[in-house]
N, C-alpha and C positions, 0 to 999 in steps of 0.2 A: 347517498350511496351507503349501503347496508356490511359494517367492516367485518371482516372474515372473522371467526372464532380464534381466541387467543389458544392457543394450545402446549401449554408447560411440559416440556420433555426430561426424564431422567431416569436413572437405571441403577444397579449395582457393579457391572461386570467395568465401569469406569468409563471417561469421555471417549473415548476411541476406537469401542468394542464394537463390532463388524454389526451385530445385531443392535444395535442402538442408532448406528448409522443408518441401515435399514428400514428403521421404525421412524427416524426422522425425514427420510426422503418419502415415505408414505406422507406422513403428516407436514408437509410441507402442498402436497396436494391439496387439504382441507383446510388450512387457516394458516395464518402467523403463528410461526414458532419459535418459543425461547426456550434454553435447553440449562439446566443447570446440574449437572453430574457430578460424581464424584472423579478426583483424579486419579485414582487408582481401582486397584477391583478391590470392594466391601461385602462379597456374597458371604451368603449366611450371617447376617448382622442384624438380623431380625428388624426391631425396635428400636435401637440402640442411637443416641442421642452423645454429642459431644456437650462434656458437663468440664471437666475437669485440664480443659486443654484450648489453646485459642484455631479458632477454623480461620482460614483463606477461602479468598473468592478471587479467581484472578479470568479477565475476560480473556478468550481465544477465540483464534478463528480459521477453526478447522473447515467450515463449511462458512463461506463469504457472503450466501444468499438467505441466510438466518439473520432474523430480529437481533437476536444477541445470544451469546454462548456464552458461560464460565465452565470454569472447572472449580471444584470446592475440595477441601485437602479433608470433608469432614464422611458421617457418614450420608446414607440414600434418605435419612429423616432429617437430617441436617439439610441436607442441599433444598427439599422442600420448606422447611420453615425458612431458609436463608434467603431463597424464590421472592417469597410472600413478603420477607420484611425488606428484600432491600434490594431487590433486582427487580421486579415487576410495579410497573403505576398503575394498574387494574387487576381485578381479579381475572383467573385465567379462565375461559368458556370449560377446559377441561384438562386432566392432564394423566399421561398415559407415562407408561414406566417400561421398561425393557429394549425390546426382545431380549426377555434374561437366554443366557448360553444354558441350558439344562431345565428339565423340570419343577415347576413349583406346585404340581398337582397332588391332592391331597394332603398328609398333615405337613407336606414341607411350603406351606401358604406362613405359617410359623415362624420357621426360620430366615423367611426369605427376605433380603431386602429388597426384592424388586417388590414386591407385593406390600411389604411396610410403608416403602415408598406413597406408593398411591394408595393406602389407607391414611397416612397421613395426611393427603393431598383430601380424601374425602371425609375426613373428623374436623379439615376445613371449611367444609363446605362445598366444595371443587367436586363436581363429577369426575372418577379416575376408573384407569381400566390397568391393570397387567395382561402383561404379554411373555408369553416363556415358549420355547419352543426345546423339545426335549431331544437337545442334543448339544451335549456339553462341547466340544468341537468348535476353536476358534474360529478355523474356517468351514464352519456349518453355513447351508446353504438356505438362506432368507429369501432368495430370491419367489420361492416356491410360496409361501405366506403371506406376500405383500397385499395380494388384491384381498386376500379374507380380510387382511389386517385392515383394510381402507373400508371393505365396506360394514365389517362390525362397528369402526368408529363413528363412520358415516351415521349408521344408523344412532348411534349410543348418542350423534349430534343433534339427529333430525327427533329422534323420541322420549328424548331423554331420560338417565337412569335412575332408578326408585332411590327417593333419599336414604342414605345414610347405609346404602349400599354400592361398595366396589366389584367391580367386574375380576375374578381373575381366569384367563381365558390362556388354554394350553394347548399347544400345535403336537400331531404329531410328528413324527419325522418321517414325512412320505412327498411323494411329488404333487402337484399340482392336480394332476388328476388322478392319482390314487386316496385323494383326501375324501370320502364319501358326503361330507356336510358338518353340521353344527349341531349338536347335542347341548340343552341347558341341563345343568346336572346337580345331582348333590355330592358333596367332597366326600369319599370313600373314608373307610372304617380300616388305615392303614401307618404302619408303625417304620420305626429306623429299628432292629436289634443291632444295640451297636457294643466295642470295645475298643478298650485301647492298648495299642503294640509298644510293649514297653522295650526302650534300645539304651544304649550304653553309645555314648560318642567316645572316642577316639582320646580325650581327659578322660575319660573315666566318669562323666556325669550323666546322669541317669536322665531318659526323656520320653517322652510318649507321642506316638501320633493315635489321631482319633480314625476308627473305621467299623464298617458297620454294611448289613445289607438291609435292604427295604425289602417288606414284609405286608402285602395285601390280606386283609381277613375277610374283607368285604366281597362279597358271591353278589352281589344286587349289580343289576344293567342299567341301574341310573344314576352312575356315579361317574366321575370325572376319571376314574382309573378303566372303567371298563371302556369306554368312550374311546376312549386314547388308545388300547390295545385294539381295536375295532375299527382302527383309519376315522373316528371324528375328530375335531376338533373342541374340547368342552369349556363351555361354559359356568362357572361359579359362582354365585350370586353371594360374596360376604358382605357381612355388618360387622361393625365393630363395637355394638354392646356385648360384653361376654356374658350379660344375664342368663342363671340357666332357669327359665320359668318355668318349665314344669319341675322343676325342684323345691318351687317359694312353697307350695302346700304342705311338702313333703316334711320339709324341715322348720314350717309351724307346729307342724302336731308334735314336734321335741318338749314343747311349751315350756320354751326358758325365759 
C-alpha cells in the first residue's frame, strides 16, 4: 500500500489561529499531517532564528486525528529546523505554512514569517507553499479558500514544484465565487513608507510605535498586487539565492 504524503504544517499567527486550523483540515484531506507552530503569534519575524535563548517543544492536542502536534515557545524558522531535527523520522513529502491572517504579497514576502517559514522548509530541501489570505481579521473567513487551497497543493503534490523554489500564494478577500481564478505572477515593485509615533507614557518615558502605509509603484498586470486587486488569487514563484545576476557584469567592469 502506497502511504499518504507526509505533509509538515506551521504558521506565524501561532498554534491556534482560525487560519492554520483551516489549512490543516485542508491538508489532512491530502496525507498525514504533523504540525509544529509557534506558541504564540511571531508575525513580522522574518528570518529570525532563536540564537541566544533556550526553545521548548511541548506536544498538544488540539486536533486528536493529527500525526502529532507541538507548540514551540520559538520562532516560524525555529519550529521548521526543530521539525527536521527532532519531531519527524522522515523527511516531509511537503510542507505548507499559514493561512497567515493578512497579506504577504509583494515586498511584505520579507518580513513575513509565514513565507520564512517554508523558505526555510525549502533551503531544506522540502517542497513548501505559503498561504496568506488578505484579511487581517481573526475571525476571517477561510471557509471560502479551502478548495483553491486543496487543489493548488494537490496539484504542487501530483507535479511537483521547481527546485529550490517556494510557492507564495495570496487569496483575496472575496467569496467563493467572486474569486475569478489563479494568476502565476511576478512580486510587484512595492514599498511600506513608514514612521514612527513618538508617545510619552504616563512615567514620563519616552516610546515609539512603528506605522506606515503601503505604497504600490508597480502599473504592470503581472504582478501579484494587480492580481489581488482584480479578484485572482496569485501565485509567486520565490527562490532563495538572492544572486543579483545581471549585476556580476556590471560590477566586473569596476576591475578591482
Amino acid at each position: 500500500m502506497t502511504k499518504r504524503p507526509l505533509i509538515l504544517v506551521t504558521n506565524d499567527d501561532g498554534i491556534t489561529a482560525p487560519g492554520m486550523r483551516a489549512l490543516i483540515d485542508v491538508m489532512k484531506e491530502l496525507g498525514e499531517v504533523v504540525v509544529v507552530a509557534p506558541d504564540k503569534a511571531q508575525s513580522g519575524m522574518g528570518h529570525a532564528m532563536t540564537l541566544n535563548n533556550t526553545l521548548t517543544l511541548e506536544k498538544v492536542n488540539i486536533d486528536s486525528t493529527l500525526v502529532a502536534e507541538y507548540a514551540c515557545s520559538g520562532t516560524p524558522v525555529d519550529c521548521i529546523k526543530i521539525a527536521l531535527s527532532q519531531v519527524l523520522d522522515r523527511t516531509p513529502d511537503l510542507c505548507v505554512s499559514g493561512v497567515n491572517h493578512g497579506s504577504n504579497s509583494s515586498i511584505n514576502v520579507i518580513y513575513s514569517g509565514t513565507m520564512s517559514a517554508a523558505l526555510e522548509a525549502g533551503m531544506s530541501g522540502i517542497p513548501a507553499i505559503g498561504f496568506s489570505l488578505l484579511d487581517f481579521s481573526w475571525d476571517a473567513d477561510f471557509e471560502q479558500i479551502k478548495p483553491f487551497i486543496k487543489t493548488i497543493t494537490a496539484k504542487a503534490l501530483e507535479k511537483g514544484i521547481p527546485t529550490d523554489v517556494v510557492l507564495n500564494v495570496n487569496f483575496p478577500k472575496l467569496l467563493f465565487n467572486q474569486i475569478k481564478g489563479v494568476r502565476i505572477c511576478r512580486q510587484a515593485k512595492a514599498t511600506w513608507e513608514e514612521e514612527f509615533d513618538k508617545r510619552v507614557s504616563p512615567h514620563g518615558k519616552e516610546y515609539y510605535w512603528l506605522k506606515g502605509e503601503f505604497v504600490n509603484f508597480d502599473k504592470g498586470e503581472d504582478t501579484d498586487e494587480w492580481a489581488l486587486s482584480n479578484g485572482y488569487i496569485s501565485i509567486v514563484p520565490v527562490h532563495f539565492d538572492l544572486t543579483a545576476y545581471h549585476s556580476i557584469n556590471r560590477l566586473n567592469a569596476w576591475d578591482l
